[in-house]
C-alpha positions in Angstrom: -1.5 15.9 10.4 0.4 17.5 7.2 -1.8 17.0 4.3 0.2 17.5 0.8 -1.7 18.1 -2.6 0.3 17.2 -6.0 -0.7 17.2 -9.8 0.9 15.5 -12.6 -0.9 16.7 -16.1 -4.0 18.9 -14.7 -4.2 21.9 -12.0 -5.6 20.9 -9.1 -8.5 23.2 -8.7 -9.7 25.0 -5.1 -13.1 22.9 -5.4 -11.2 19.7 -5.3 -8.7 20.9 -2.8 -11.9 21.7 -0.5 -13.3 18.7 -1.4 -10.4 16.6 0.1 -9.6 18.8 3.2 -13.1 18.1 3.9 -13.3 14.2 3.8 -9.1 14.0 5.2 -10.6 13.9 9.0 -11.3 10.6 8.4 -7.9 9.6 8.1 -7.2 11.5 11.7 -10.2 9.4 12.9 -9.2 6.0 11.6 -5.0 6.6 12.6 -4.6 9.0 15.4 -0.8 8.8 15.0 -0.7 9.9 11.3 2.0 12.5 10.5 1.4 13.4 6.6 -1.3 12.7 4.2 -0.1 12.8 0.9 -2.3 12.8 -2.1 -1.2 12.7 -5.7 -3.4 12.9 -8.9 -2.1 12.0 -12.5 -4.5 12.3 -15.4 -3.8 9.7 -18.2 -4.6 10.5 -21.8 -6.1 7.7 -23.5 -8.1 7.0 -26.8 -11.3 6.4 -25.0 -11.1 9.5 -23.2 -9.0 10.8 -20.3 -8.4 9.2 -16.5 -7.8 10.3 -13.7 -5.6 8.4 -10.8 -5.4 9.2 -6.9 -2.6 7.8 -4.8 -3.1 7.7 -1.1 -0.3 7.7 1.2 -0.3 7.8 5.0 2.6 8.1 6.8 2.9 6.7 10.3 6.1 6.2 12.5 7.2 3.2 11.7 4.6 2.4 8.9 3.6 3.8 5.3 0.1 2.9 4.2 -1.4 3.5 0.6 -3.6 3.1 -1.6 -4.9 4.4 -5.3 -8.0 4.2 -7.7 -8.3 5.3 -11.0 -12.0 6.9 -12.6 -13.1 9.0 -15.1 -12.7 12.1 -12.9 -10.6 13.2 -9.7 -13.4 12.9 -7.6 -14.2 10.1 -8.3 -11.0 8.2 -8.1 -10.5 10.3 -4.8 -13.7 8.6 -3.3 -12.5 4.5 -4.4 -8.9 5.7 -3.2 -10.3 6.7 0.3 -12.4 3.8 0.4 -10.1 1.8 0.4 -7.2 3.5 2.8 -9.9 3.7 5.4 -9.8 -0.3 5.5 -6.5 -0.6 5.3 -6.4 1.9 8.4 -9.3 -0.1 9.9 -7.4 -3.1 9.8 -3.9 -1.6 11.0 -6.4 0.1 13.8 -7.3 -4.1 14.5 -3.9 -4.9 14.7 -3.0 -2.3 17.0 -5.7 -4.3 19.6 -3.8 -7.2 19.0 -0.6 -6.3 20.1 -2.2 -4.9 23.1 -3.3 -7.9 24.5 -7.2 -7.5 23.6 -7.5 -10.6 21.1 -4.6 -13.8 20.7 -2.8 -13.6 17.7 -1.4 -16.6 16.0 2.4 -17.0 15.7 3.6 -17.3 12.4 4.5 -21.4 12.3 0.6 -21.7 13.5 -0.6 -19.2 10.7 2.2 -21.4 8.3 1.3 -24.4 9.0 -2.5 -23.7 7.7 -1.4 -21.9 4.7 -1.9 -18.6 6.6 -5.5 -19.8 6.7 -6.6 -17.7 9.9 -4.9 -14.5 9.1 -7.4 -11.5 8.7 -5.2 -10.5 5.6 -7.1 -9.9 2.0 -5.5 -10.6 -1.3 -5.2 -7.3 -2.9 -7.5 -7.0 -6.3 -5.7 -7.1 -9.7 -6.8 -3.3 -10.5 -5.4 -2.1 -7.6 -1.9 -3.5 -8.2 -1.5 -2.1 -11.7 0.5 0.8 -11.4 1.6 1.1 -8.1 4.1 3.0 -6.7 7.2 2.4 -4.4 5.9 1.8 -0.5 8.5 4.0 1.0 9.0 7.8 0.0 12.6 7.3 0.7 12.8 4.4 -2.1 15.7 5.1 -4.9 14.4 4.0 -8.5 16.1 4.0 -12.1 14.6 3.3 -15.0 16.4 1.5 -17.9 16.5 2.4 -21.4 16.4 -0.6 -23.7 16.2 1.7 -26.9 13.2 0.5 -29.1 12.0 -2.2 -26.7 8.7 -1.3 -25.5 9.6 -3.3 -21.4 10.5 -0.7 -19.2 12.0 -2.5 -16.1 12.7 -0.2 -13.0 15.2 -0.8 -10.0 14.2 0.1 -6.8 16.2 -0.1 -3.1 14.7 -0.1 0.4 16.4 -0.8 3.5 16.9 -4.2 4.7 13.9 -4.7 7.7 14.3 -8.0 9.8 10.6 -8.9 11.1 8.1 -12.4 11.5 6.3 -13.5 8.1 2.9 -11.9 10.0 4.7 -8.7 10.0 5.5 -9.1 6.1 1.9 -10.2 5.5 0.9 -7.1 6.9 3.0 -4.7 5.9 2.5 -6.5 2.0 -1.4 -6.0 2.5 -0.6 -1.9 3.8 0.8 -1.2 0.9 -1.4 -2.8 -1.2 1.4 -5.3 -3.0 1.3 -8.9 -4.3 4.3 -9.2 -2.4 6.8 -8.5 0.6 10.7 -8.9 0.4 11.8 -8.8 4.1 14.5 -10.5 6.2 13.2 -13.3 8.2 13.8 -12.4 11.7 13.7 -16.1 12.6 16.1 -17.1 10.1 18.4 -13.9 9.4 17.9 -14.9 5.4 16.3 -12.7 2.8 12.5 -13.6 2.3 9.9 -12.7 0.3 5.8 -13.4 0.9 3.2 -13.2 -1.5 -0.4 -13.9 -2.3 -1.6 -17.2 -4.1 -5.1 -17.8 -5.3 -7.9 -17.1 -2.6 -6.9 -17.0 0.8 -3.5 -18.9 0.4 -0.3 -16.6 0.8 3.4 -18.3 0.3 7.0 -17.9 1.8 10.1 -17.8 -0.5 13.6 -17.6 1.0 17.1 -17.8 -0.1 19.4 -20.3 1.1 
């Protein structure tokens, strides 16, 4: 596993670089197949003080994971950020069982037909969806200028993936997103899935 170390506003020093060599086995533990490891910290100037955020992101073939906590120090947010990628692995590691035949999974009109009731899928927490980055490293973004107006609204492009609304809801949930846009693989047509209140999670799809 390739394990990549970024800084945007700070130096990252050798004590923090040791400190996350030494806690990145668990990564290796939890997803055997990981190829990179790539962790990013951005320090954020604000009136009450400066903080510092950690992005996460594991990169499997086939699947990008990631997650991201902000803290009044590196270390700090590196811990929450880890925290939280170990369940995601955990859960992509339960999957994994799933698809080998060790538990029944539910086909997606089951899971639809109770509001996706039964699916082992959280809802993502609000603070962890401010700020988040694109899923994919590969993703092309532009940002445009609307002179004095203080909206910034970004563009981003992914390549079109057909797969089942399970696969969306999991993918959604590894990359820690209120939503998924996918093509249904059932229908052929653009879709998009998303979280509601509690345990509830919705389809939208273009006819």
């Amino acid at each position: 596993m390739e394990i990549h170390i970024s800084a945007r506003n700070l130096t990252v020093s050798d004590r923090f670089r040791d400190y996350v060599l030494d806690r990145a086995h668990k990564v290796e533990q939890l997803a055997s197949r990981t190829q990179e490891l790539n962790i990013k910290v951005t320090r954020h100037e604000h009136k009450a003080g400066p903080e510092d955020q950690v992005e996460l992101t594991v990169i499997e073939p086939g699947h990008v994971i990631r997650a991201e906590a902000h803290a009044g120090d590196k270390f700090a947010a590196f811990d929450l950020a880890i925290a939280k990628l170990s369940e995601r692995l955990r859960r992509a590691g339960d999957r994994h069982k799933v698809h080998r035949g060790q538990h029944r999974q539910a086909s997606a009109s089951e899971m639809s037909a109770s509001d996706f009731a039964n699916l082992d899928v959280h809802p993502v927490a609000a603070e962890i969806l401010l700020g988040e980055a694109a899923s994919a490293p590969a993703a092309a973004e532009q940002a445009l200028d609307f002179g004095e107006s203080p909206v910034v609204i970004r563009r981003k492009e992914f390549p079109a993936k057909s797969m089942s609304v399970d696969d969306a809801l999991y993918q959604m949930e590894m990359v820690g997103h209120p939503f998924f846009l996918f093509l249904d693989q059932e229908t052929g047509k653009p879709s998009v899935v998303y979280s509601r209140k509690g345990w509830n999670y919705g389809v939208i799809t273009l006819a």
